[in-house]
C-alpha positions as CSV (number, residue, x, y, z in Angstrom):
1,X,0.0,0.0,0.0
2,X,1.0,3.3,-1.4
3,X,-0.1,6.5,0.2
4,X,1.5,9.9,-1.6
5,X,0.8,13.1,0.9
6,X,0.2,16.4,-0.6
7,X,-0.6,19.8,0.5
8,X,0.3,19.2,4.1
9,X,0.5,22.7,5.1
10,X,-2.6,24.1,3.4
11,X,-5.0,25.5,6.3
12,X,-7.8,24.1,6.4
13,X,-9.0,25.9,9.4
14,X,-8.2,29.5,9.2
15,X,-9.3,30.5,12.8
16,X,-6.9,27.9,14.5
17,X,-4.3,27.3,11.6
18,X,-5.5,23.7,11.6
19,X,-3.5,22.0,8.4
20,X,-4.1,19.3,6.3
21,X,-1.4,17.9,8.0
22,X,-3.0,18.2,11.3
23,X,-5.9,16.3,10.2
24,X,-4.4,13.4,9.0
25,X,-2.3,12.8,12.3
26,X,-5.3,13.3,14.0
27,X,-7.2,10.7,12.4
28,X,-4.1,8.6,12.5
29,X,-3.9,9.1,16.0
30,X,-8.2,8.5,17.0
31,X,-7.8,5.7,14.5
32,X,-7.6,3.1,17.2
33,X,-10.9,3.9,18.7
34,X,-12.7,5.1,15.2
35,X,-12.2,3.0,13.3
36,X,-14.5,0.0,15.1
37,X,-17.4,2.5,14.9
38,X,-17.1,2.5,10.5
39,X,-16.2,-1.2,10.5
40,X,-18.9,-2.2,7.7
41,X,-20.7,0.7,7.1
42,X,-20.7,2.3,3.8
43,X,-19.0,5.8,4.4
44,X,-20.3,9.4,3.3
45,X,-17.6,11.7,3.4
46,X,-18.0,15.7,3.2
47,X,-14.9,16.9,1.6
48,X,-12.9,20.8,1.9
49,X,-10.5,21.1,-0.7
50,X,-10.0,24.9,0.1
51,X,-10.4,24.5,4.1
52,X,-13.7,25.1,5.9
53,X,-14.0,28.6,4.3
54,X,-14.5,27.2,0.9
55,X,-17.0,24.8,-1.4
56,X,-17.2,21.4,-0.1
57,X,-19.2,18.7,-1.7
58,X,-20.6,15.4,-0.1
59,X,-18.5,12.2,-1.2
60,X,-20.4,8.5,-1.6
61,X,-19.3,6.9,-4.3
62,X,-15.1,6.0,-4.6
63,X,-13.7,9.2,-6.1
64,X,-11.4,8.2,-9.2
65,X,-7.6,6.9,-8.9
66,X,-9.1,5.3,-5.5
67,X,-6.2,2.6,-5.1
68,X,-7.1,-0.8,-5.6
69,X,-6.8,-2.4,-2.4
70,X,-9.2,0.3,-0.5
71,X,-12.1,-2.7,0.0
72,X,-15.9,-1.5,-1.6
73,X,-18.8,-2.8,-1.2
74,X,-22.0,-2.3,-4.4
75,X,-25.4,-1.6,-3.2
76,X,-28.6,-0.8,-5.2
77,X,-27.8,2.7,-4.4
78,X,-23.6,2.8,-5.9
79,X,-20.4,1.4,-5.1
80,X,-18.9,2.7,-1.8
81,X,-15.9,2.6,0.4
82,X,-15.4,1.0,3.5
83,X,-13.2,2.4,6.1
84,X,-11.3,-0.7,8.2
85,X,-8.2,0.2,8.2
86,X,-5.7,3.0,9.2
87,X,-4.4,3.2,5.5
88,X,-7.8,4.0,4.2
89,X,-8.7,6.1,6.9
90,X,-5.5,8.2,6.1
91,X,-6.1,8.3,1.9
92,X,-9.3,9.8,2.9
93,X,-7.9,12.1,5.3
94,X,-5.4,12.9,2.3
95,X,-8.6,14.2,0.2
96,X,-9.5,16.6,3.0
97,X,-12.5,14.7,3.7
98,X,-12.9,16.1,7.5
99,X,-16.3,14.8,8.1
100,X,-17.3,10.6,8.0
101,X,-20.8,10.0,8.0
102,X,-22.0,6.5,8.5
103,X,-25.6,4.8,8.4
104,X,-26.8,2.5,11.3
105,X,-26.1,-0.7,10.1
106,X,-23.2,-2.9,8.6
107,X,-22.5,-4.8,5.9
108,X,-21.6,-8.7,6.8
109,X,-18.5,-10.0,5.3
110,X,-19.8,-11.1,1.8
111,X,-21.3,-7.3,1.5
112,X,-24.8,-7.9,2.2
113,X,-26.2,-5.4,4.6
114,X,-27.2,-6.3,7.7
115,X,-30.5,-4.8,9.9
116,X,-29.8,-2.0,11.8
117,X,-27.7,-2.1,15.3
118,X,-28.3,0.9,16.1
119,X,-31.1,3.4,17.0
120,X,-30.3,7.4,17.2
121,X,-31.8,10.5,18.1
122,X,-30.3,13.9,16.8
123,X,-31.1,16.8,19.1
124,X,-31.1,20.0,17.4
125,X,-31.9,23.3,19.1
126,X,-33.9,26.0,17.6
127,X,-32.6,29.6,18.9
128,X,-32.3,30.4,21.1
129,X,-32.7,26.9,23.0
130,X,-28.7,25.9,23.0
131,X,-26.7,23.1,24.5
132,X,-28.7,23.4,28.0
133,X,-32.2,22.5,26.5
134,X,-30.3,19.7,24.7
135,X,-29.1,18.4,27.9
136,X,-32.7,18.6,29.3
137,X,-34.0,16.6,26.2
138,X,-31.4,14.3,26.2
139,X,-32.3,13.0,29.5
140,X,-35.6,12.7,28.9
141,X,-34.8,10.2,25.6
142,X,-32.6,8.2,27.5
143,X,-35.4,7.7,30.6
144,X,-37.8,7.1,28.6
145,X,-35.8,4.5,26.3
146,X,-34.9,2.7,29.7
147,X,-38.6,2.5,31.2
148,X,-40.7,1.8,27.6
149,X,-37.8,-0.4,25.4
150,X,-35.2,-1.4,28.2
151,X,-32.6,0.3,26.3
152,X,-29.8,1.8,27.6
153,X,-28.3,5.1,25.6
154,X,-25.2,6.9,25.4
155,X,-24.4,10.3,24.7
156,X,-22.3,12.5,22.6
157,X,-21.8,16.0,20.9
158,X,-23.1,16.6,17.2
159,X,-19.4,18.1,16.9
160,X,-21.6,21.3,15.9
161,X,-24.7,22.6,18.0
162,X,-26.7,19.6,19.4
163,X,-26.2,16.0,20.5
164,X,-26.7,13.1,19.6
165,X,-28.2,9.5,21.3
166,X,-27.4,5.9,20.8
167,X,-28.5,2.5,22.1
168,X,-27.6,-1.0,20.6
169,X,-30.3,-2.3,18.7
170,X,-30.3,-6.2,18.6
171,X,-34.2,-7.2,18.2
172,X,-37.0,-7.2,15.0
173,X,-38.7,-4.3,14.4
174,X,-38.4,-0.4,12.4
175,X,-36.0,1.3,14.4
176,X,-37.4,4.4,12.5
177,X,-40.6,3.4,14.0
178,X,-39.7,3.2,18.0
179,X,-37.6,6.4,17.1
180,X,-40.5,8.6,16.3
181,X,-42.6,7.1,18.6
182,X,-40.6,8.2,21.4
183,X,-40.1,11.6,20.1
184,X,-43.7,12.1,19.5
185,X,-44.4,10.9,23.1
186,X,-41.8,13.5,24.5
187,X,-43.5,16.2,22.6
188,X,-46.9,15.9,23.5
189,X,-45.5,15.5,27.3
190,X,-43.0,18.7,26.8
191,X,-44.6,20.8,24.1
192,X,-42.9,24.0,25.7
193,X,-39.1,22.2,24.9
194,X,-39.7,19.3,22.9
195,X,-40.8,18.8,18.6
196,X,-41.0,16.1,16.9
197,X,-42.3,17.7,13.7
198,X,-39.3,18.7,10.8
199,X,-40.9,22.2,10.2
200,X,-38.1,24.8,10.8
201,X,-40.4,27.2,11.9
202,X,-42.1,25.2,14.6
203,X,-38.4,25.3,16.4
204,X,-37.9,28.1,17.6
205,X,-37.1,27.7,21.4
206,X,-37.7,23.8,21.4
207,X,-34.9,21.0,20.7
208,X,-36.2,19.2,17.8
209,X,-35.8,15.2,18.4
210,X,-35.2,14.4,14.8
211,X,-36.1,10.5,14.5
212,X,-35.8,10.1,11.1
213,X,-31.7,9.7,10.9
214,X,-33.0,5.9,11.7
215,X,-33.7,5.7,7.8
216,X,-32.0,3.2,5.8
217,X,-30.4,6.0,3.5
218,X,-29.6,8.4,6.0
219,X,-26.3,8.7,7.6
220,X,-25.4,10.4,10.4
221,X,-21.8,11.9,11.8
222,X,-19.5,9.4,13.1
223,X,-18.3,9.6,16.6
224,X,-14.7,11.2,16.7
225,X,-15.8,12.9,13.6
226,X,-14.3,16.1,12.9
227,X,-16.5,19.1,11.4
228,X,-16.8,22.0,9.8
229,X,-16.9,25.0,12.0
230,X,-14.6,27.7,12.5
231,X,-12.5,25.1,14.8
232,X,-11.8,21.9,14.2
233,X,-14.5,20.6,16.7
234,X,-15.5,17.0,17.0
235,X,-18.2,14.7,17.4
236,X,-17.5,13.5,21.0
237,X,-18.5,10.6,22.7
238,X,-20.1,12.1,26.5
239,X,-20.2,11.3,30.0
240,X,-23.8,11.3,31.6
241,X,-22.3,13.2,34.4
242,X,-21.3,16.1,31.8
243,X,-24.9,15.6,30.0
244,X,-26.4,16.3,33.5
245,X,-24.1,19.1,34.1
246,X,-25.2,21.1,31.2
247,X,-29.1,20.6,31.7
248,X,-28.2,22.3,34.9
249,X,-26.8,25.3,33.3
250,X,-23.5,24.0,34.7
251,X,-20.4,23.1,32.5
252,X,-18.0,24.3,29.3
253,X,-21.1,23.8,27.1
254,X,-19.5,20.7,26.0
255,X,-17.6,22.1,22.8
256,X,-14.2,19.8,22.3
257,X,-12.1,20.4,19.9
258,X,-9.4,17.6,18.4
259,X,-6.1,17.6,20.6
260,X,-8.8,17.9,23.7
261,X,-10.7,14.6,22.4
262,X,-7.3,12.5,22.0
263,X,-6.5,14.2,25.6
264,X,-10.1,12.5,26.5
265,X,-9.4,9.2,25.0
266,X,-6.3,9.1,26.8
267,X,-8.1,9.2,29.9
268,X,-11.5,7.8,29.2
269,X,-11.2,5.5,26.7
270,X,-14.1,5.1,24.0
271,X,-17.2,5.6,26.1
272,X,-18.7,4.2,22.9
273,X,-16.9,1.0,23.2
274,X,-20.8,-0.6,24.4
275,X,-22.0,-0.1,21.3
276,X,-19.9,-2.5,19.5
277,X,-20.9,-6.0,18.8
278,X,-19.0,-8.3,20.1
279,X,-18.1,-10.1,16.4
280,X,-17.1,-6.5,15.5
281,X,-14.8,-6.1,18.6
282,X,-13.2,-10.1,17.4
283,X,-12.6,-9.3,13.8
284,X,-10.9,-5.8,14.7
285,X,-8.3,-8.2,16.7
286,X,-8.0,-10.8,14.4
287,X,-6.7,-8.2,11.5
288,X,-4.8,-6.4,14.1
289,X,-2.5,-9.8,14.5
């Protein structure tokens, strides 16, 4: 495997003087804990060319001269990469892709997709509702997960404005479905903070509970994720101790940004680690040998 750098000192993050260079050791460096979150999922990448101040352009299918040995997988939809291994992680990396964006379900070894294993909620405030009334309504998801569906789910930042829920989903049944059902509950209980309805203008002041990133074709931001702000913030896995913190009004407003998150794994580990299956957690060794 062949890998040819370029560009390494081109900004991509003006604010900070983040580089192209900084991004790929960054991913290099999360690697170990990313990459068993994109193990078999068909990747969606969002790629800068000119830094976060420029045109970017959503990425699904394997742009051209994609080397050989990167490993694809055809669905009805296109030919897409998979991301398994630190070399492909980096190539990407190299096409200033900063964002990976990842359905929530895998591909089995011969390609075939598999149902979903995971179920997600993506909080997204309406001004001026913030990260506090995120916190609030993230709480209330994860009770009411626990007490209707047994379900226990884990937290972490959108890398932009809201956050985001998971639970390991392992039974029948339209994870879309359950999704909606509990955000609809939560807004007929909390009609002053919650919505469960897409119209923008029905927001404003309430954290919408958007169930419908449970859809087969929709991806969502992988955890340890960079995006595109004005920083080079991430999507990062939470404790529920900070979650509480910030419904209180209390905390940093939970905003990390890259050397922080590797400072957090060093310490933490992958809080996210309960969301892999446990075949998932056996290949990743096997290929590591």
């Amino acid at each position: 495997m062949h890998i040819r750098f370029t560009n390494l000192d081109k900004v991509l993050f003006p604010r900070t003087g983040f580089t192209k260079g900084d991004l790929i050791e960054y991913y290099l460096r999360v690697a170990p804990v990313l990459l068993p979150h994109l193990e078999g999922r068909p990747i969606t990448i969002r790629r800068f060319p000119d830094g976060v101040d420029g045109p970017s352009f959503f990425e699904k299918h394997p742009s051209q001269g994609t080397p050989s040995w990167v490993r694809r997988v055809t669905l009805s939809s296109g030919t897409y990469v998979l991301v398994e291994d630190v070399e492909t992680l980096a190539l990407l990396a190299n096409l200033a892709a900063i964002e990976l964006h990842v359905p929530q379900w895998r591909v089995d070894d011969s390609g075939v997709p598999k149902p979903p294993d995971l179920l997600v909620f993506d909080l997204d405030p309406g001004a001026p509702a913030g990260i506090t009334e995120c916190a609030k309504v993230a709480t209330l998801v994860a009770a009411t997960l626990r007490s209707a569906y047994e379900l226990d789910a884990l937290p972490k930042t959108s890398g932009s404005k809201g956050l985001q829920l998971y639970a390991r989903w392992n039974g029948p049944g339209d994870t879309r479905a359950v999704a909606r059902a509990v955000a609809e509950h939560l807004a007929q209980r909390r009609p002053q903070l919650v919505v469960a309805n897409m119209t923008k203008s029905l927001r404003r002041g309430r954290v919408l509970i958007d169930w419908s990133q449970n859809h087969v074709a929709k991806t969502t931001v992988a955890p340890y994720s960079l995006r595109a702000n004005p920083e080079p913030t991430v999507s990062t896995p939470l404790q529920w101790t900070e979650v509480e913190r910030a419904a209180s009004g209390e905390g940093s407003g939970l905003t990390f940004l890259a050397d922080q998150v590797l400072d957090r794994i060093d310490e933490l580990g992958d809080l996210f680690a309960p969301l892999l299956a446990s075949d998932t957690v056996r290949r990743r060794r096997r290929r590591s040998r």
